[in-house]
KOLVOKE-824240 format. One record per residue (C-alpha): y, x, z. Coordinates in steps of 0.1 Angstrom, whole numbers, plus 5000, padded with zeros to 4 digits. Last residue first. Example, Ala and Ser with C-alpha at 12.3 -4.5 7.8 and 13.67 -1.06 7.14 Angstrom:
+-------+------+------+
! north ! east !   up !
+-------+------+------+
!  4989 ! 5137 ! 5071 !
!  4955 ! 5123 ! 5078 !
+-------+------+------+
This chain:
+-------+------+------+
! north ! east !   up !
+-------+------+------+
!  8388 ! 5852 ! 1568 !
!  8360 ! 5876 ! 1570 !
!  8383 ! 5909 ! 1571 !
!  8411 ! 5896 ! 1595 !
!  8381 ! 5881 ! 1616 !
!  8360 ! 5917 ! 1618 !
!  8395 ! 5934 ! 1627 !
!  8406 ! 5908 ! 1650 !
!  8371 ! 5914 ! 1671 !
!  8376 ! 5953 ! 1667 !
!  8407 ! 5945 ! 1684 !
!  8394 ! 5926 ! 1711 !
!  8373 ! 5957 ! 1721 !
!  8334 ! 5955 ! 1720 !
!  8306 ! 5942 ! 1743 !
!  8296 ! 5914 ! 1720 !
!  8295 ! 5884 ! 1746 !
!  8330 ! 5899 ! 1763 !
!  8350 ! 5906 ! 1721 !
!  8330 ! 5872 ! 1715 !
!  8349 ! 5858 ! 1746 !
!  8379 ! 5874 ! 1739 !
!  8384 ! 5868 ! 1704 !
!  8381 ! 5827 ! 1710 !
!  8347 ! 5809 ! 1710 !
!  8345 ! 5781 ! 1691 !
!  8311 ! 5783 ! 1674 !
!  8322 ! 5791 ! 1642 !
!  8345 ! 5822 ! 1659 !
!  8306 ! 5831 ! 1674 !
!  8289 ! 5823 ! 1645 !
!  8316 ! 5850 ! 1625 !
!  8313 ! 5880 ! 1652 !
!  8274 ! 5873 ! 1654 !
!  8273 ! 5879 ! 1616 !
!  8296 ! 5908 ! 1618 !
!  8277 ! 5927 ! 1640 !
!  8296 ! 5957 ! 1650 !
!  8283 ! 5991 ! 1648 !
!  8284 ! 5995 ! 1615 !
!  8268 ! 6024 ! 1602 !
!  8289 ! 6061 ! 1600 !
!  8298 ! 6069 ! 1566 !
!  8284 ! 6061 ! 1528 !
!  8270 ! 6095 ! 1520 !
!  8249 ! 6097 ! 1495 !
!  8269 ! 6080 ! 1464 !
!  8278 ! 6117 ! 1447 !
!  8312 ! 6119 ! 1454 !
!  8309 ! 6105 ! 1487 !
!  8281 ! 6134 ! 1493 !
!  8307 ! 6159 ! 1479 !
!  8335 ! 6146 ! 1504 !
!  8309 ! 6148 ! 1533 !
!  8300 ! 6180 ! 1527 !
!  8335 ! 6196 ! 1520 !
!  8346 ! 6180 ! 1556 !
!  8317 ! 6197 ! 1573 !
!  8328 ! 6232 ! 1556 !
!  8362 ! 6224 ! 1567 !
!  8354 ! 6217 ! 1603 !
!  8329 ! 6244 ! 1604 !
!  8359 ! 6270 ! 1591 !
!  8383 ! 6256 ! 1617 !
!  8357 ! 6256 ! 1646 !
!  8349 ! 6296 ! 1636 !
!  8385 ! 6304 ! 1635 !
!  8391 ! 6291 ! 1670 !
!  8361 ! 6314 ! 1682 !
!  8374 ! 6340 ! 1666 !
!  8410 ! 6341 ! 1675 !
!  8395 ! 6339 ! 1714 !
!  8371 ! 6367 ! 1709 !
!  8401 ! 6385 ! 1702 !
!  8420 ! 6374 ! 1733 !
!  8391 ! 6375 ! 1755 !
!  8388 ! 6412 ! 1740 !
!  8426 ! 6420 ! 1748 !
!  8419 ! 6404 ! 1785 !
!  8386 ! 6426 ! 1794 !
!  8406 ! 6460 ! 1780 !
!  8433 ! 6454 ! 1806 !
!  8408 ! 6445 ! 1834 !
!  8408 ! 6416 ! 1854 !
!  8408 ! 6395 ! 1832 !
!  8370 ! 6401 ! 1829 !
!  8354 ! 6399 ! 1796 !
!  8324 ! 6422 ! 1783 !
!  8307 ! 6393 ! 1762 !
!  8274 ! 6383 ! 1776 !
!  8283 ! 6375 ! 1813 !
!  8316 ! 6364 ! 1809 !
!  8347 ! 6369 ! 1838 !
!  8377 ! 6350 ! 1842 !
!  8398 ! 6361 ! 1870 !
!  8419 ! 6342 ! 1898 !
!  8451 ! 6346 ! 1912 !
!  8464 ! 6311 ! 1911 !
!  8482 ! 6316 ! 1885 !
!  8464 ! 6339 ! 1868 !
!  8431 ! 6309 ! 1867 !
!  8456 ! 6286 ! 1848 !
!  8470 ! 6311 ! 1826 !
!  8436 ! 6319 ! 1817 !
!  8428 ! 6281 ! 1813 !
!  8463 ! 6279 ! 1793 !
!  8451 ! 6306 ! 1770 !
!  8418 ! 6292 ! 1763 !
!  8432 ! 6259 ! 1754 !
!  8457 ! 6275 ! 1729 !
!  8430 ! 6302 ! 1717 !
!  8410 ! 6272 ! 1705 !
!  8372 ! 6265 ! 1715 !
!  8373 ! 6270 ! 1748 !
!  8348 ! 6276 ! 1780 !
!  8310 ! 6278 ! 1763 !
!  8330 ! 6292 ! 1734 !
!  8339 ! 6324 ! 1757 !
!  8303 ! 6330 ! 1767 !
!  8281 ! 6334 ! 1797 !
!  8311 ! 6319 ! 1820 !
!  8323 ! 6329 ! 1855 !
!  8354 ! 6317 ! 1875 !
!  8364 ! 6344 ! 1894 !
!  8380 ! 6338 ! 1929 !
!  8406 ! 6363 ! 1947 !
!  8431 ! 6338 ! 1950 !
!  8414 ! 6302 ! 1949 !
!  8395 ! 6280 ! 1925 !
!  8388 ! 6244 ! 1933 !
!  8417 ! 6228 ! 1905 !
!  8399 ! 6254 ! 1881 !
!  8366 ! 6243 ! 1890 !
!  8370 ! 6206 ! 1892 !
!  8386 ! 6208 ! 1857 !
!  8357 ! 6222 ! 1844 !
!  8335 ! 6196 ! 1856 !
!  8358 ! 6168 ! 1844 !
!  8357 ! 6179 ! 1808 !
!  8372 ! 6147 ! 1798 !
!  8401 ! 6168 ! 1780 !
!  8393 ! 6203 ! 1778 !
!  8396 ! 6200 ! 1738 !
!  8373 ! 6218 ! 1710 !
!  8347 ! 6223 ! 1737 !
!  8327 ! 6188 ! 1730 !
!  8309 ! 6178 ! 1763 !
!  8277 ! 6179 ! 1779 !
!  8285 ! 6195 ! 1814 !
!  8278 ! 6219 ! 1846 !
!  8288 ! 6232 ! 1871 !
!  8277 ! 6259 ! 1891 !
!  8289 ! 6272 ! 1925 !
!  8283 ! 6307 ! 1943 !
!  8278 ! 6324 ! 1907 !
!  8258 ! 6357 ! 1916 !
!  8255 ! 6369 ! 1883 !
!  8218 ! 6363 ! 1881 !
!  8226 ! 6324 ! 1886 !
!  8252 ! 6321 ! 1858 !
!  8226 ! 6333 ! 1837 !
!  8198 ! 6305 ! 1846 !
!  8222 ! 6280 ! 1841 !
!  8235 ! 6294 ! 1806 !
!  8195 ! 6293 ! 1795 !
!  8189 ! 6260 ! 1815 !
!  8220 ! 6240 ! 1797 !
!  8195 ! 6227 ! 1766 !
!  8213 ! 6202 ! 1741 !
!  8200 ! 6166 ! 1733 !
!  8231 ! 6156 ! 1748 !
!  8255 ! 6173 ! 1728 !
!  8287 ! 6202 ! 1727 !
!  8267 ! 6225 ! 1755 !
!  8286 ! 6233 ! 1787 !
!  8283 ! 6259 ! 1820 !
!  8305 ! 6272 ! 1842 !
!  8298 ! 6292 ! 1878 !
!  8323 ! 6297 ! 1901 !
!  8321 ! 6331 ! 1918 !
!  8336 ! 6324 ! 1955 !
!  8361 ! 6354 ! 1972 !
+-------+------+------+
């Protein structure tokens, strides 16, 4: 039996040593860890290594519930995931363990929760912005695309490609930028 450790924060400039740290005391025999948003499990690469690594009899070990999913659809199909192959989720700050009866109905709740808590951030956020649009503040993410360089480049002859290559963006960002300035 291996204890696979799993540790995530949403952003860079996030901190992993406290979850790290944890996942050490409880004995984890492998820790992985990532940067990643939790609302889906795609690109969460380290996660899927320890679910296609885990074997009969493993846990796969977590301090919190959110640090694994933030929807009870994605947590249910990691669970059903770790069943499968006869393995347990355990937490080391909420009392969850599959394993138990009374640990799945709390990872169930804390499941509903934790999916409630995105939604109500979400709307909150999306309140925000549509008051500061409202009010002039907010005027959305800068540019990121140079359209100067876009339209010297097309003067100088170079096709969507090649400013697409020179500019380090997609050739449809490129047609964008032209449809716009033309």
């Amino acid at each position: 039996m291996a204890s696979y450790g799993y540790a995530r924060v949403s952003t860079t400039d996030q901190d992993l040593s406290i979850q790290m740290e944890a996942l050490n005391r409880a004995g984890c025999t492998f820790i992985r860890a990532e940067k990643q948003s939790g609302t889906s499990t795609e690109k969460r690469s380290e996660l899927r290594w320890l679910l296609d690594g885990v074997r009969e009899g493993d846990e796969l070990v977590v301090t919190r519930v959110d640090r694994l999913a933030r929807s009870v659809g994605d947590l249910q199909l990691i669970v059903r995931e770790l069943k499968a192959k006869g393995a347990t989720l355990r937490t080391t700050e909420q009392s969850v363990n599959t394993g138990t009866a009374e640990g799945k109905m709390f990872l169930d709740m804390l499941g509903v929760f934790a999916e409630f808590e995105t939604n109500l951030r979400r709307e909150r956020q999306m309140e925000g912005i549509k008051k500061a649009k409202a009010s002039g503040v907010y005027q959305g993410r800068k540019a990121s695309i140079d359209v100067e360089r876009v339209r010297a480049l097309r003067d100088a002859g170079k096709g969507a490609t090649e400013i697409a290559r020179a500019l380090n963006i997609g050739r449809a960002s490129v047609y964008r930028v032209l449809a716009d300035i033309a």
